[in-house]
N, C-alpha and C positions, 0 to 999 in steps of 0.2 A: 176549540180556542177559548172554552169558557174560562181555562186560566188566564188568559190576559184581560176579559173583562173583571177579574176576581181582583186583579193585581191594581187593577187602575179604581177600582171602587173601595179598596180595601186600605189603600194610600189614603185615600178621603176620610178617611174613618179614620188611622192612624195619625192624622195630623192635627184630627181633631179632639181625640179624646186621651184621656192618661192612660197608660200603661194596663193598668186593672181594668178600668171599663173593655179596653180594647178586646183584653186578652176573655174577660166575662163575655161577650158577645159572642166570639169565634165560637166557645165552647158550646155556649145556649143554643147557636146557628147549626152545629154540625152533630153534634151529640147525641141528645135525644131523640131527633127522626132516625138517626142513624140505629139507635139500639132497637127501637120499635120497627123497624125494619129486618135486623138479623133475628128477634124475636120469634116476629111473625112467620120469618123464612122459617125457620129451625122448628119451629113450635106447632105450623098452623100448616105451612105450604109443605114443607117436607111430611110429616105423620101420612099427610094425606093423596100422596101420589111415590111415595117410595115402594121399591120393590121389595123391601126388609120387611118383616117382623118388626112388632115396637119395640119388644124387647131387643132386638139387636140392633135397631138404628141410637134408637136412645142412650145406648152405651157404645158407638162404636167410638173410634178416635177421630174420627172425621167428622162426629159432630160436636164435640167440645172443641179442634180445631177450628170450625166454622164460628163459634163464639168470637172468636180473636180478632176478627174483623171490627169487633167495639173498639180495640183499643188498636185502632190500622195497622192490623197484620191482616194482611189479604191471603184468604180463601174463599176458593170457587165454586167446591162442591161440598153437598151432603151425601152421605153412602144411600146407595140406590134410587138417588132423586135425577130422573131426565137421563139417566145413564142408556136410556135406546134411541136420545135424540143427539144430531149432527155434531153438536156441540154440547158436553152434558154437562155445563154449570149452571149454576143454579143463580149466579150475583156474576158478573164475569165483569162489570162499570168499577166495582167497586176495588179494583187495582190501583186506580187513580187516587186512597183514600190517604193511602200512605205518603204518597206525594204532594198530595196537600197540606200534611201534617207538616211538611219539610218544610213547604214555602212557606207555614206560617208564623213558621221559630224563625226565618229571614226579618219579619215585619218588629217582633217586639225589639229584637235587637238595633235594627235601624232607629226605633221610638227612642230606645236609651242613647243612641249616641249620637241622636238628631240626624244621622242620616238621608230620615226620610223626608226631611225636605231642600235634600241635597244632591239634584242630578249628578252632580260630579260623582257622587259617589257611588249610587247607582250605576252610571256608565261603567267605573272601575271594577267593580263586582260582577257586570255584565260581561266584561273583556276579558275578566278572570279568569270566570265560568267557560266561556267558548275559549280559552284559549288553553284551559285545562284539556276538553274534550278534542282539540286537533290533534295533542300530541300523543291521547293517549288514543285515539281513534288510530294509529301507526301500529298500534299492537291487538292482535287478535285475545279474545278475553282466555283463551285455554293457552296462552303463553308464559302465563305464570300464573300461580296461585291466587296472589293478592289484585292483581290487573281483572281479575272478573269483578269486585265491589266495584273498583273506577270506573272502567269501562259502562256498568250499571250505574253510576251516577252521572256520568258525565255522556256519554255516548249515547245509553237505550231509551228507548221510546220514554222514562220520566225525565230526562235532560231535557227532553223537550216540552216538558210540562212547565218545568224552572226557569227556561229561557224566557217563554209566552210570559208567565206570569211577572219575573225582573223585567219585561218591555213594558207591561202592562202596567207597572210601577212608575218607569220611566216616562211613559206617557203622560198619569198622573202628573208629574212632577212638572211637564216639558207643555203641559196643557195649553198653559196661554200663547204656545209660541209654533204650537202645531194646527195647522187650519181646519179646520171639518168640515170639510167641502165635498160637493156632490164628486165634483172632476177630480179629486184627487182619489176619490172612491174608486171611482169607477178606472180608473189607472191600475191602482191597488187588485182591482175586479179581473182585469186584463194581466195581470201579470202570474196569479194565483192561477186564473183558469189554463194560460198556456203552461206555467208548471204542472199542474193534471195531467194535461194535455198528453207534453213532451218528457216529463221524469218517470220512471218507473218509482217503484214504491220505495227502491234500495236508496235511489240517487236524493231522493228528499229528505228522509232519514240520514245523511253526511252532513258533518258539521258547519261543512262552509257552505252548502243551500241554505241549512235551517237558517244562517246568520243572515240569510236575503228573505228567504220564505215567513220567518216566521213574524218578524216587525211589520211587512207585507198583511198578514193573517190577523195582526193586533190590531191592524187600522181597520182593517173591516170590519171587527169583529165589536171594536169598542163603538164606532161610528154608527151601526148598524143598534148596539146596544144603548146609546144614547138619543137614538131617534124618537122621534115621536108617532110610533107606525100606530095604526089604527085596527084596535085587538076585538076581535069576539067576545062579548059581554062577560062570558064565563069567566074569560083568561084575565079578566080587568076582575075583577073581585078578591085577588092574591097571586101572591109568585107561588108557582106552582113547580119553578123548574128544578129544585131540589129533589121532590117528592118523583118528578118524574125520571131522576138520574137513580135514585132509590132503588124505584120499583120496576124500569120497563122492561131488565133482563129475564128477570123469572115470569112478566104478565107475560110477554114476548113467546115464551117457553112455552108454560101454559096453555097459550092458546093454539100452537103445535101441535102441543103434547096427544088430543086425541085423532088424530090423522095426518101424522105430516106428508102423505101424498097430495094430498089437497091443494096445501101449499108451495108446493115445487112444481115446477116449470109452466106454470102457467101465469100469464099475464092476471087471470081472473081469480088464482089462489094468491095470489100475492094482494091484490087488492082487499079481499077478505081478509087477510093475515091485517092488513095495514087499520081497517078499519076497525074489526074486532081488537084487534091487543090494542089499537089509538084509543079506543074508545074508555077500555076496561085501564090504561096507565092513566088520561086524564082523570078520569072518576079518582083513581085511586089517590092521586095527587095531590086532588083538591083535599078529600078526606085527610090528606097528611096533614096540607096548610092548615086546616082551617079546627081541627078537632088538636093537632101536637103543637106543628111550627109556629104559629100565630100566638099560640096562649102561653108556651116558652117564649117567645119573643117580647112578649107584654111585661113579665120579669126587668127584664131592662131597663126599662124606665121608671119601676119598684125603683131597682137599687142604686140608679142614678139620681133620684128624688133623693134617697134616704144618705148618700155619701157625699 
């Protein structure tokens, strides 16, 4: 649900700066850890655990493909990288990348036409959207040609990316008139856990749960993100949760990679698995913050000085 925290923090930013700043931040925010990331994949993590030859990974089409993920075209694998583990991608988060590009072409256009400080309008774009996905949620995606794009925007698991984040907007907006309360939390807590509970995975994915589930999942999610919890020294020194959507699929891998008997069925290989790859994605994390993200983000208030 980190999109509807995105959607409601990103409104605040929207409402407050022009169009350029706005759109200079998103890029400085997502950009540069992102490339320094497929970089290092491609460059440092694959050479050094693929089952290829360098001369043939370096040339195959699977690793210029994998480049493409700079500009959010999502790919998973490099040729012979994790290819004998359960799952052999190498980034498998970064599906979400393209989706976010989407919701963030929603935000400038709202800026230009003042939208964004306009529930109403919000709501309408929000009724749009689900009410796009109900009808086309009637037709299986192999019933025509052109019903698989719909169905993929409006029905598949990124529909639900777009919902969270337009509530999370609407939130924004509806702020002063929505309570943050413990009791209304824990409502919110109780209704998400019996949906767990009692939905199978199919029945939560329909469009007319997500339309109860996922405003349900926004309120937790932003209430929980506005708190004031009391963090680990470490985690108080930088946002680190970028770096750790980044990096934890290939640490994750990684740390499989030289025994994954270990790690299966055992209570005791799983907490290994937990502790080793927690430990090796915070590290790596922080490193992102504090040596990329931080010192691109400092740029920002360069060119807000100087405009």
């Amino acid at each position: 649900m980190f999109f509807a925290l995105s959607g409601f923090l990103i409104t605040g930013s929207a409402q407050r700066l022009s169009l350029e700043i706005f759109l200079l931040n998103r890029v400085l925010r997502i950009v540069p850890a992102l490339v320094v990331d497929i970089l290092v994949c491609a460059f440092v993590i694959g050479p050094a655990v693929t089952t290829l030859p360098p001369g043939v990974y370096f040339t195959d089409a699977g690793f210029f493909a994998y480049m493409l993920n700079i500009i959010g075209s999502a790919h998973f694998e490099l040729p012979g990288v994790f290819t004998g583990l359960p799952v052999p991608q190498v980034n498998g988060a970064l599906w979400t990348i393209p989706w976010e590009i989407n919701c963030y072409t929603i935000v400038p256009v709202m800026i230009v036409t003042g939208a964004v400080r306009q529930p109403q309008a919000t709501i309408l774009l929000l009724s749009a959207f689900v009410t796009a996905g109900l009808a086309v949620e009637h037709f299986t995606p192999t019933e025509a040609g052109n019903l698989l794009d719909l169905h993929t925007l409006f029905v598949g698991r990124g529909a639900q990316l777009i919902t969270a984040f337009l509530c999370g907007i609407l939130a924004y907006q509806l702020r002063d008139r929505i309570p943050m309360s413990r009791m209304l939390f824990g409502a919110c807590a109780v209704i998400a856990l019996a949906a767990a509970l009692l939905l199978d995975m199919g029945a939560t994915e329909r469009v007319a749960n997500r339309l109860i589930l996922l405003p349900v999942l926004a309120y937790i999610t932003i209430y929980l993100g506005l708190s004031r919890l009391t963090l680990p020294k470490i985690l108080e020194s930088g946002d680190y949760s970028y770096g750790v959507y980044l990096y934890h699929v290939y640490l994750i891998q990684l740390a499989i990679l030289p025994g994954p008997p270990i790690f299966v069925g055992t209570a005791v290989g799983i907490v290994m698995l937990v502790l080793i790859a927690g430990t090796s994605v915070l590290c790596v994390a922080a490193a992102s913050w504090h040596l990329i993200e931080k010192p691109i983000l400092s740029l920002r208030k360069h060119h807000s000085a100087s405009s």
